[in-house]
C-alpha positions as CSV (number, residue, x, y, z in Angstrom):
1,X,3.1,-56.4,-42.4
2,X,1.7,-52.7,-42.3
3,X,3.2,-50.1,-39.9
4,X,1.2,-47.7,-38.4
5,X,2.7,-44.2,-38.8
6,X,3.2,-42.8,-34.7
7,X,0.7,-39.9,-33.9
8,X,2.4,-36.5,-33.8
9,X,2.3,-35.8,-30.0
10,X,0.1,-33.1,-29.0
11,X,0.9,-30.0,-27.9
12,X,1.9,-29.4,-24.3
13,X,-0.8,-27.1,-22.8
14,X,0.1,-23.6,-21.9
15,X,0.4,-23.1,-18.3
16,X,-2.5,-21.8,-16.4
17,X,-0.3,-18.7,-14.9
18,X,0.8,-17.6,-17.6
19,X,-3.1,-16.8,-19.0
20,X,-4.0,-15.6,-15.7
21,X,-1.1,-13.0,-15.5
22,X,-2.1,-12.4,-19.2
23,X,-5.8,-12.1,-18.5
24,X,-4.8,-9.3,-15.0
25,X,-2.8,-7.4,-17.3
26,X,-5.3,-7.1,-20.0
27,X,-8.0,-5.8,-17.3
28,X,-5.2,-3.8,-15.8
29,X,-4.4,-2.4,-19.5
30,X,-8.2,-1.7,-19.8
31,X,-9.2,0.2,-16.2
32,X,-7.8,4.1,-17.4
33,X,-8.7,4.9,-13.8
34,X,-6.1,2.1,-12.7
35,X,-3.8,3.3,-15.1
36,X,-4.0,6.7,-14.3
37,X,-2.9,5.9,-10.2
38,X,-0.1,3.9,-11.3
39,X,1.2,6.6,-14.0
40,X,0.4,9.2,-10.9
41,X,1.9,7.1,-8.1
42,X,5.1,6.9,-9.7
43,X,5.1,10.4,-11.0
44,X,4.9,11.0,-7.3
45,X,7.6,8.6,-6.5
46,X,10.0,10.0,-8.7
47,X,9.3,13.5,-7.3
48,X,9.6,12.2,-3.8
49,X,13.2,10.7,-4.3
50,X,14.2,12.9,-7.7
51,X,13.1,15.9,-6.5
52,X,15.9,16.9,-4.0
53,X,18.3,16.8,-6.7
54,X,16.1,19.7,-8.6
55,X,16.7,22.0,-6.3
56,X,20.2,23.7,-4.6
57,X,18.1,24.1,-1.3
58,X,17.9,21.5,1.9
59,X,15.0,21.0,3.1
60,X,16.6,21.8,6.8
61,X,18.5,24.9,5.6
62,X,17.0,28.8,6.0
63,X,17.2,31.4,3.5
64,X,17.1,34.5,5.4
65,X,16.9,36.9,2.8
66,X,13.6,35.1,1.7
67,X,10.8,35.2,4.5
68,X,7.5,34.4,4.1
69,X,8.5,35.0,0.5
70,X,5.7,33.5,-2.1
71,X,6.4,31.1,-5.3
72,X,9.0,32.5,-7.7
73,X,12.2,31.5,-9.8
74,X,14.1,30.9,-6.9
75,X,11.9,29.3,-4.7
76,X,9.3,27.4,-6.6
77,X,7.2,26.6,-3.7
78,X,7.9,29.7,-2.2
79,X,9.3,29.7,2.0
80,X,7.8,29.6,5.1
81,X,8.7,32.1,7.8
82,X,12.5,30.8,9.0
83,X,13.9,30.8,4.6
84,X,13.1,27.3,4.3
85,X,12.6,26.3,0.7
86,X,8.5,24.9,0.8
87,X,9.5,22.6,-2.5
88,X,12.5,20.8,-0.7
89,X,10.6,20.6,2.4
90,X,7.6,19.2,0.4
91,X,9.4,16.5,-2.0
92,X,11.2,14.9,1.8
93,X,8.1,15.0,3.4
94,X,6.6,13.0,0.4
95,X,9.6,11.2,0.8
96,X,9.2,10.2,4.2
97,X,5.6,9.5,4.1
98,X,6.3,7.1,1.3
99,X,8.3,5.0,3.3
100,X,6.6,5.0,6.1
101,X,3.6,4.4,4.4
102,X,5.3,1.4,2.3
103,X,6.9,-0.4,5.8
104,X,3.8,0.0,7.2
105,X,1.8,-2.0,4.7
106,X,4.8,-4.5,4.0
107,X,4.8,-5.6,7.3
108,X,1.3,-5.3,8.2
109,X,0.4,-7.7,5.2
110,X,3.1,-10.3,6.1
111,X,2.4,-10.6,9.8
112,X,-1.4,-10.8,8.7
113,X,-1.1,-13.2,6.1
114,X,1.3,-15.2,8.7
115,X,-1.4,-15.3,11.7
116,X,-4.4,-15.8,9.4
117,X,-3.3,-18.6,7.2
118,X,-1.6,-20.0,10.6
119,X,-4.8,-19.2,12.4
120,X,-7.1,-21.2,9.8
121,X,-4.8,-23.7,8.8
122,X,-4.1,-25.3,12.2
123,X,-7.1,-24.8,13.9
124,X,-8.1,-25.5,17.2
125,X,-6.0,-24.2,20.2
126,X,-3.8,-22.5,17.8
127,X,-6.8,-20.8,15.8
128,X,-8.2,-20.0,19.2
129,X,-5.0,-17.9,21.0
130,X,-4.6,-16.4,17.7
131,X,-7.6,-14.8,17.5
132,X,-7.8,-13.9,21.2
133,X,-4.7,-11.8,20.3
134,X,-6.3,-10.4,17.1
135,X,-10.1,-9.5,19.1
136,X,-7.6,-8.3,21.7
137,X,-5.6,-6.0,19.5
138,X,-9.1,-4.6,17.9
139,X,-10.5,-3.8,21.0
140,X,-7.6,-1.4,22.0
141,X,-7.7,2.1,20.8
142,X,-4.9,1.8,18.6
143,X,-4.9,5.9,18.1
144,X,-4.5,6.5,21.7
145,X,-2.4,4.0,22.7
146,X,0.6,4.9,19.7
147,X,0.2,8.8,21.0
148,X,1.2,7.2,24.8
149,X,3.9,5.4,23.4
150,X,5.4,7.3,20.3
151,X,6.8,10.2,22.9
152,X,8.7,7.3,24.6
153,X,10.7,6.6,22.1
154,X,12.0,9.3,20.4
155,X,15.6,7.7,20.5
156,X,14.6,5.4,18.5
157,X,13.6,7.1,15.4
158,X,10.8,6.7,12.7
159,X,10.7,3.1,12.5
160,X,10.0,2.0,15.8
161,X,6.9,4.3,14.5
162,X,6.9,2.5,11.8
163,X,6.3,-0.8,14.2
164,X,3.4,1.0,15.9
165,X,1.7,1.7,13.3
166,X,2.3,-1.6,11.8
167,X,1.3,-3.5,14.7
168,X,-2.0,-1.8,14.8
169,X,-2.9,-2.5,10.9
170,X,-3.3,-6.1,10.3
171,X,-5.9,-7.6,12.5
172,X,-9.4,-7.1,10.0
173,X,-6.5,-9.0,6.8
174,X,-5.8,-11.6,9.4
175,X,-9.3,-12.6,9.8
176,X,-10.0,-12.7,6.5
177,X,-6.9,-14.9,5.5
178,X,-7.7,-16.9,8.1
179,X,-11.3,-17.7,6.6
180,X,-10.0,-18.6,3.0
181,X,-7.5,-20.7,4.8
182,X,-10.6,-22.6,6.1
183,X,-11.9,-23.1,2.7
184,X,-8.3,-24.0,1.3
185,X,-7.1,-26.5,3.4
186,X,-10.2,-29.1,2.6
187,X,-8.9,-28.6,-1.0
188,X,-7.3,-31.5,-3.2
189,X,-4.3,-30.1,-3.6
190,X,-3.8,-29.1,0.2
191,X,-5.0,-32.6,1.3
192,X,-2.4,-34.7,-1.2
193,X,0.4,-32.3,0.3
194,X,-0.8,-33.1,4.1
195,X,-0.6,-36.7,3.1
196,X,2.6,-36.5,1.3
197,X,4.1,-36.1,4.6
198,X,5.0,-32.1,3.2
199,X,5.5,-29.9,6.2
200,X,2.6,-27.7,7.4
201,X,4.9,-24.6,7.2
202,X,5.7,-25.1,3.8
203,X,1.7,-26.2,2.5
204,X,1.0,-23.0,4.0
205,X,4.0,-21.1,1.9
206,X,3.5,-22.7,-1.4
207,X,0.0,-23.8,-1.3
208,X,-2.2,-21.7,0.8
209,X,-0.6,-18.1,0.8
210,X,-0.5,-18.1,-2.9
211,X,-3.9,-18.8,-3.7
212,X,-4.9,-15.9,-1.3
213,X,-2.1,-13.8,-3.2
214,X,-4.9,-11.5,-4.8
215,X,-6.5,-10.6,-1.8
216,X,-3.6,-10.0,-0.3
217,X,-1.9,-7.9,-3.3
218,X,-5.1,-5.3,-3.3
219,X,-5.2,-5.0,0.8
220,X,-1.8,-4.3,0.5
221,X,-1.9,-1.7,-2.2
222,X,-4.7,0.0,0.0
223,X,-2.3,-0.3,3.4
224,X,-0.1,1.9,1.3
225,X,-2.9,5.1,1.4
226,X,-4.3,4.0,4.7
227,X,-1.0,4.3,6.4
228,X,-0.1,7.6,4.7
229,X,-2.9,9.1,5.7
230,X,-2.1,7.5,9.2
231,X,1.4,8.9,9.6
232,X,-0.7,12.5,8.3
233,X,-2.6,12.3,11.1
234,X,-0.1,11.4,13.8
235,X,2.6,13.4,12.7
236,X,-0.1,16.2,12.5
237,X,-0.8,16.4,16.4
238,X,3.1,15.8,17.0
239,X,3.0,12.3,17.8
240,X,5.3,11.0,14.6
241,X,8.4,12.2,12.6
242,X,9.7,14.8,15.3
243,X,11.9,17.2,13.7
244,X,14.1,18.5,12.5
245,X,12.7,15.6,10.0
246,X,9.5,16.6,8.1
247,X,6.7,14.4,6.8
248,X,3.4,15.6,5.3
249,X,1.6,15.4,8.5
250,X,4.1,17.7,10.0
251,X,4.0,20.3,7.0
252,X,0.4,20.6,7.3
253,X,0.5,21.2,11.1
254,X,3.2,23.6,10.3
255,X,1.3,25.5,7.5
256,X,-3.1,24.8,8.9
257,X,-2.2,27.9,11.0
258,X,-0.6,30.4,8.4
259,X,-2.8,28.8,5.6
260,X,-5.3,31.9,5.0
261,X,-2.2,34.3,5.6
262,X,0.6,32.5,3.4
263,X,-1.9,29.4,1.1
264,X,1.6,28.0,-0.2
265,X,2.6,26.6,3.6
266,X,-0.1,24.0,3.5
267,X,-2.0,23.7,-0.3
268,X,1.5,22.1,-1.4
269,X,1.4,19.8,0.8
270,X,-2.1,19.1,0.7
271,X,-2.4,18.3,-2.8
272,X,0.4,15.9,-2.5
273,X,-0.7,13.8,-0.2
274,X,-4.2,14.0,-1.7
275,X,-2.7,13.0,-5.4
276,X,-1.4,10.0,-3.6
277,X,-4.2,8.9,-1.6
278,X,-6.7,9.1,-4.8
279,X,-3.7,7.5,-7.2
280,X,-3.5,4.6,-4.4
281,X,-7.3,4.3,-4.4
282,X,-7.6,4.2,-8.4
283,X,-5.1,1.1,-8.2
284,X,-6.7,-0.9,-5.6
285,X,-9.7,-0.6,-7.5
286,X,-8.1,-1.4,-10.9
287,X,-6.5,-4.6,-9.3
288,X,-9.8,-5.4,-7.7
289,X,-11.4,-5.5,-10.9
290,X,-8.4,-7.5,-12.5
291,X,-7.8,-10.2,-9.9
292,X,-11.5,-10.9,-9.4
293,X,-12.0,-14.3,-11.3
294,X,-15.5,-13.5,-11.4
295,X,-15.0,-9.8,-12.8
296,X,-15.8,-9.7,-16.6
297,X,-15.8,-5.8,-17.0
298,X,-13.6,-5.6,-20.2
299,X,-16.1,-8.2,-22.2
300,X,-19.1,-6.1,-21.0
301,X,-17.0,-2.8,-22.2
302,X,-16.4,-4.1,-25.4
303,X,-19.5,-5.4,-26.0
304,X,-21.1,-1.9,-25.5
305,X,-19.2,-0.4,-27.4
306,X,-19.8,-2.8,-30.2
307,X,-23.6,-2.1,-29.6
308,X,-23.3,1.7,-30.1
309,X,-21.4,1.5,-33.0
310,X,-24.5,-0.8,-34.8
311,X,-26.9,1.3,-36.8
């Protein structure tokens, strides 16, 4: 009687995350420009929340020996016209605008990502009052009506500005999440779920938001520099952080008018918020390039590189 030896079992196969998170970080390695914003952004961040502790001078408090007085040793920035130290003013209004402009895109994204998949995976009278609210939002002058309401509620602080300008940034993500959802729910995988008996909240958790992740990851990432630049322009014509808080927006208002007079009131500023617009911008196209399944920039790289280096 002859035994047949077992076959050594094969291998389990790696699991498809794994090489996609491999492959991202391997374009994400590869985009300098990418690299560069995310080496800049939190350069900036650790400015923005390090940077208070550099200095002996509050942002709020006056040096009155020091007017008007330019960059030096003592005051790095130099001050504006009260004593007030332009580098402690500069790092909290970075500070601030950082925040604001990280709520703003946080919840902007999830209530987008919420209505669209909602929107596209239910469809019909759901789909249908969800987008009346979304055409209905987009048709309002979003600029105007925060500048009505912002003065209203000055009790309430920053973040009900934060909701404003929040409520006002998601309607163009939820229309597009709403059109993969479309394409995702006529999927295999969504359709064995459905007839699983699995809940439609949870397909849409598990199943649907996660294969839109990407999209949802680079929109985000761009929210960030749309809503700083946002809170700029509010807070420039006096319709967001009200003081005696500071923000870019308001050091820029404060320093357009003494800019030719005294440059270090509003170039400071300035260059900040334009370091972190352009470092935003160099990541959303970096992850653009890396989460695109389609995208095959690094091979084309290498290979043209090999091709100069042949005789």
């Amino acid at each position: 009687m002859t035994t047949v030896a077992a076959e050594p079992a094969a291998p389990a196969p790696a699991p498809r995350s794994s090489g996609r998170a491999r492959l991202v970080l391997t374009r994400l390695l590869a985009a300098r420009g990418a690299l560069a914003g995310g080496v800049l952004v939190l350069l900036l961040f650790a400015l923005a929340f390090g940077g208070p502790y550099l200095t002996h001078w509050d942002y709020a408090a006056p040096d009155f020996t020091a007017l008007h007085q330019p960059p030096s040793a003592q005051h790095w920035f130099g001050t504006n016209g009260i004593g007030q130290d332009v580098f402690a003013q500069s790092v909290r209004g970075l500070q601030k605008s950082l925040v604001i402009g990280l709520l703003v895109a946080l919840f902007s994204t999830v209530l987008a990502s919420l209505v669209g998949a909602c929107a596209g995976y239910f469809g019909g009278w759901a789909d249908r009052c969800l987008m009346f609210v979304v055409d209905l939002l987009m048709v309002f002058p979003s600029f105007l009506i925060i500048t009505i309401v912002s003065p209203r509620l000055k009790s309430t602080g920053w973040i009900a500005f934060v909701l404003l300008l929040a409520l006002f940034n998601w309607m163009i993500t939820a229309r597009v999440v709403r059109s993969m959802t479309l394409s995702l729910r006529e999927r295999e995988f969504v359709r064995a779920a459905r007839f699983m008996g699995v809940r439609p909240l949870r397909i849409i958790l598990r199943h649907v938001l996660p294969n839109v992740a990407s999209f949802l990851i680079i929109d985000a990432t761009i929210a960030v520099g749309g809503a700083v630049m946002s809170e700029t322009a509010l807070s420039y014509f006096g319709f967001g952080v009200k003081p005696p808080d500071v923000s870019l927006g308001t050091l820029l208002a404060a320093g357009t008018s003494e800019a030719p007079v005294f440059p270090w009131l509003f170039y400071f500023p300035a260059a900040l918020l334009v370091l972190f617009v352009l470092a935003v911008n160099l990541i959303g196209d970096g992850l653009r390039d890396a989460l695109d399944p389609t995208a095959a920039g690094a091979p084309r790289r290498r290979a043209r590189s090999v091709r100069r280096k042949q005789p």
